[in-house]
N, C-alpha and C positions, 0 to 999 in steps of 0.2 A: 573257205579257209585260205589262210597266205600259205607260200612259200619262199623260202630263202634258197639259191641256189649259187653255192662261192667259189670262186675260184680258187684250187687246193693245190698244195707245193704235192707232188707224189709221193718223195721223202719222208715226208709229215704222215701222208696216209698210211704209207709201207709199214713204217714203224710203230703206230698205232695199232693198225690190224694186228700187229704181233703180238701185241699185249693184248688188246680188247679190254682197255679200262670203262669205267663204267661214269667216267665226264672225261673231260677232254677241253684243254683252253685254244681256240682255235685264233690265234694270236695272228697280228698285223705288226710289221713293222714299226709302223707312226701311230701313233695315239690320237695322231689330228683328223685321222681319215676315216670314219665310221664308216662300215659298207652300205648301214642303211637301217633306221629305226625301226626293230621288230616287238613284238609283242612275246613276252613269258610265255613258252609252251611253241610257239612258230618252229614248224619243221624247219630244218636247215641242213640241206644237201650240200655233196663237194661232188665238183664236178672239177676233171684234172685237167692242167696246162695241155694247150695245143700239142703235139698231134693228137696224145689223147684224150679224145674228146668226148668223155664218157661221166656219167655221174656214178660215184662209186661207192657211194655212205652215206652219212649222214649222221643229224642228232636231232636234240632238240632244244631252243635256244632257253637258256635261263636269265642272261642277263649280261651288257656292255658296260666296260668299265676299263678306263685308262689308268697301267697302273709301272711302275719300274717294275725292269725286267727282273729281280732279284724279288720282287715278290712275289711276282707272278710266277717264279723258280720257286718259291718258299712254299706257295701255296698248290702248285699242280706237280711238279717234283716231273718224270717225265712224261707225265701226261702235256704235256707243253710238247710232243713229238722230236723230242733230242734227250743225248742221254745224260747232260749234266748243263750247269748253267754257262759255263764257256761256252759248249757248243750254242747255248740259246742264243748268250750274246753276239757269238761269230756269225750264226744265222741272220741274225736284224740289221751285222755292219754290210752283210752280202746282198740286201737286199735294199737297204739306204743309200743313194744317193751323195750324201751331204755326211763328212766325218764325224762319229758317237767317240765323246768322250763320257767318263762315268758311268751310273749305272742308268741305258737308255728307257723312256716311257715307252711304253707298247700298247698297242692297243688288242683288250682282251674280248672275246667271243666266247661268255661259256657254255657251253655246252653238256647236258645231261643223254643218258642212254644213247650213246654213239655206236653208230652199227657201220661193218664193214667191208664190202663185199668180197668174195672172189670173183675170178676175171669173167666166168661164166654169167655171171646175173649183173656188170656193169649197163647201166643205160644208157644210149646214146642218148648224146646231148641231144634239147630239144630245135624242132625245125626252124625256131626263132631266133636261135641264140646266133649273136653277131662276133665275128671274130675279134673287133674292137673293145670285148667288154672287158675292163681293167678289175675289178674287183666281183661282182657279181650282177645277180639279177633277181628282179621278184617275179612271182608267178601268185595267181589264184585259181583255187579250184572252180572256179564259179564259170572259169571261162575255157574254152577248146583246150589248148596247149596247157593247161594249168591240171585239168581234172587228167587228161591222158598223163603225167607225168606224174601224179599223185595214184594212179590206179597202175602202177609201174612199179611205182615203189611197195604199195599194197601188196603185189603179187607176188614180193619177195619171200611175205612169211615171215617178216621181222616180228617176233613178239615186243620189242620197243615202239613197232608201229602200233600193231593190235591195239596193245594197252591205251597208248596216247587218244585213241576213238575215242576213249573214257572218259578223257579230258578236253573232249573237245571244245563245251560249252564255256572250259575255266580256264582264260586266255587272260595275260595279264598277273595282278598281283593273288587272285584265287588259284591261280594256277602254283606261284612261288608258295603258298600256304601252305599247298598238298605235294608238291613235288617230291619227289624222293634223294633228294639233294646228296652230292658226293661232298666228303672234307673241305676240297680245294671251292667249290662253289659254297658253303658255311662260310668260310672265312674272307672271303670277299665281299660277300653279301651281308654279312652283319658289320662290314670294316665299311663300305658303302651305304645302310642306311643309317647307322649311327654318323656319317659325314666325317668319318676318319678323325673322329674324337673321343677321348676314352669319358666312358658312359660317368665316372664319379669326380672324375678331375677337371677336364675339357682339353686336356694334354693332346697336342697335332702332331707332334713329332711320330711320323709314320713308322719308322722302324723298332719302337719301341710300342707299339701297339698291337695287341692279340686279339683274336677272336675267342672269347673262353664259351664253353658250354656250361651251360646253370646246371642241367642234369646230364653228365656225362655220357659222351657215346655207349659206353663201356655198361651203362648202367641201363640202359634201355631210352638213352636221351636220344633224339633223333636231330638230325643235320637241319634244323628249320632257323632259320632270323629269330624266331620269337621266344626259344631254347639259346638265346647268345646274348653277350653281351661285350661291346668293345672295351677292353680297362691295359692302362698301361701292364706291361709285365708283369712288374714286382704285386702288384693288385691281383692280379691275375693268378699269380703263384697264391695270394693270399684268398682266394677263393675257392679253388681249386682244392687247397690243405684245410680249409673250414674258419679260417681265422676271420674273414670277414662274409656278411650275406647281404641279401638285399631283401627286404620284407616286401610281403604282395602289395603295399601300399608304395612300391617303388621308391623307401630309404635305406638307408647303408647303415649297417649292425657291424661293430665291430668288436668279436670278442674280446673279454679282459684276460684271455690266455696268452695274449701277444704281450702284455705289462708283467704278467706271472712266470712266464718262461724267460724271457731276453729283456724283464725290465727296460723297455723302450718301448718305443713306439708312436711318439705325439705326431710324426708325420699323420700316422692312418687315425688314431682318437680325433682330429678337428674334423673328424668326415662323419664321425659316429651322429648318428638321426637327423644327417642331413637330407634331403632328396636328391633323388639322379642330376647330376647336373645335365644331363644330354640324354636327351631318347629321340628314335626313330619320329618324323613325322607320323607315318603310317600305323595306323593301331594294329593291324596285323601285325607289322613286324618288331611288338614291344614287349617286352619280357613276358610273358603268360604265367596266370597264377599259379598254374598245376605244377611248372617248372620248379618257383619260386620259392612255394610250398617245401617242393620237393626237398632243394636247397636246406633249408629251413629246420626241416628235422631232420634229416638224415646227414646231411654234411657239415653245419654250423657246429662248430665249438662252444659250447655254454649259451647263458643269455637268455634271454625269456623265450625267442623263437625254436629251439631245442636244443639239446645234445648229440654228442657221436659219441 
């Protein structure tokens, strides 16, 4: 098995341990500088700035994605380790180099089940690690240094570890299927395989584009890609209140309660029994019929797919 083990601001750790939220965007200044291609599910240790040279947490990696720092505020709130989005931004100009005007790209690390230690169970960095390393380093179990640092971590008692054993074999996109996904990693993750385009329009305008849930958290809908769909806003609102659905043959229903209440509407009717303009590559991650269904009867306004 890999490991990830990255070099962590302290500040970032401190503040996190405080809360103990349950993901966590383990964010980079620059967007251009990937620490390094990991796999869905890859342990991912922080290990703190010289002198302390200790690994002190960790998570488990969900998925890299360069994104403005206003959405990455939008989407992890302070789970991003500061307590509002000025301090996010003053953090990235303290750390750049080269003057941020606007809102800057960042490069995002997210993270699910992030654990924290106290000072008594931090691990010394491993015998290998070079004081030169800028960003981080990988490790495998498979080898000396790899398996002692992973049965380190084990012996913490992390039930975040335990569990992950579970998941050892589903690394990758099996992994993102079953994961137990937090809000800020949903809305990223369906904003990233829909390709930052709304699922019925093809709208890129990123700041006007939502992550909606087909069967609401609220309702027992779960944080997965294939529970989401990307649609501008106002779509979004119109999903959301039942006015429009998407039938499990992946077209766009759009109630005649939007013409009977506010007499309008011809924007959304040209879209009625069209197909999705934009879906995920990935079949996992495409709207699932049980969602859709869901949808369907219970939240659709009129129409042949149900009532509310």
């Amino acid at each position: 098995m890999k490991l990830w083990v990255a070099i962590t601001d302290k500040n970032w750790f401190e503040f996190l341990r405080a809360r103990n939220p349950e993901e966590v965007n383990f964010w980079q200044p620059s967007a251009g500088r990937r620490a390094a291609v990991l796999e869905p599910g890859t342990p991912f240790l922080f290990k703190l700035h010289a002198p302390d040279n200790f690994i002190v947490g960790g998570g488990f990696f969900v998925r890299y994605s360069s994104l403005p720092a206003r959405l990455a505020w939008d989407a992890f709130g302070a789970n991003n380790g500061v307590a509002d989005y000025t301090a996010l931004k003053a953090r990235v100009v303290q750390y750049r180099s080269a003057p941020v005007s606007g809102d800057p790209e960042i490069g995002c690390n997210i993270l699910d089940r992030p654990f924290f230690w106290h000072r008594d169970d931090w691990i010394p960095a491993p015998k290998d690690w070079a004081p030169n390393i800028v960003q981080g380093k990988g490790y495998d179990t498979g080898a000396a240094e790899g398996a002692a640092l992973w049965q380190a971590v084990q012996r913490r008692a992390v039930p975040a570890v335990a569990n992950v054993l579970e998941d050892a074999a589903r690394f990758g996109e099996p992994y993102l299927a079953q994961a137990r996904l937090g809000q800020g990693a949903f809305r990223v993750l369906v904003t990233e395989a829909y390709e930052r385009r709304c699922a019925i329009t093809g709208e890129r305008t990123l700041p006007v584009l939502e992550a909606a849930h087909i069967r609401p958290y609220a309702e027992e809908g779960p944080h997965r890609v294939s529970n989401g769909l990307l649609l501008r806003s106002d779509l979004h609102t119109l999903f959301d209140c039942g006015y429009l659905t998407v039938t499990d043959e992946l077209r766009i229903e759009v109630s005649p309660r939007i013409r009977e209440e506010f007499q309008n509407g011809r924007e959304y009717y040209k879209h009625h029994g069209e197909p999705l303009m934009h879906l995920p590559v990935s079949p996992l991650e495409r709207p699932g019929p049980e969602f859709l269904r869901w949808h369907n009867e219970h939240r659709f306004l009129g129409g042949n797919s149900g009532t509310r």
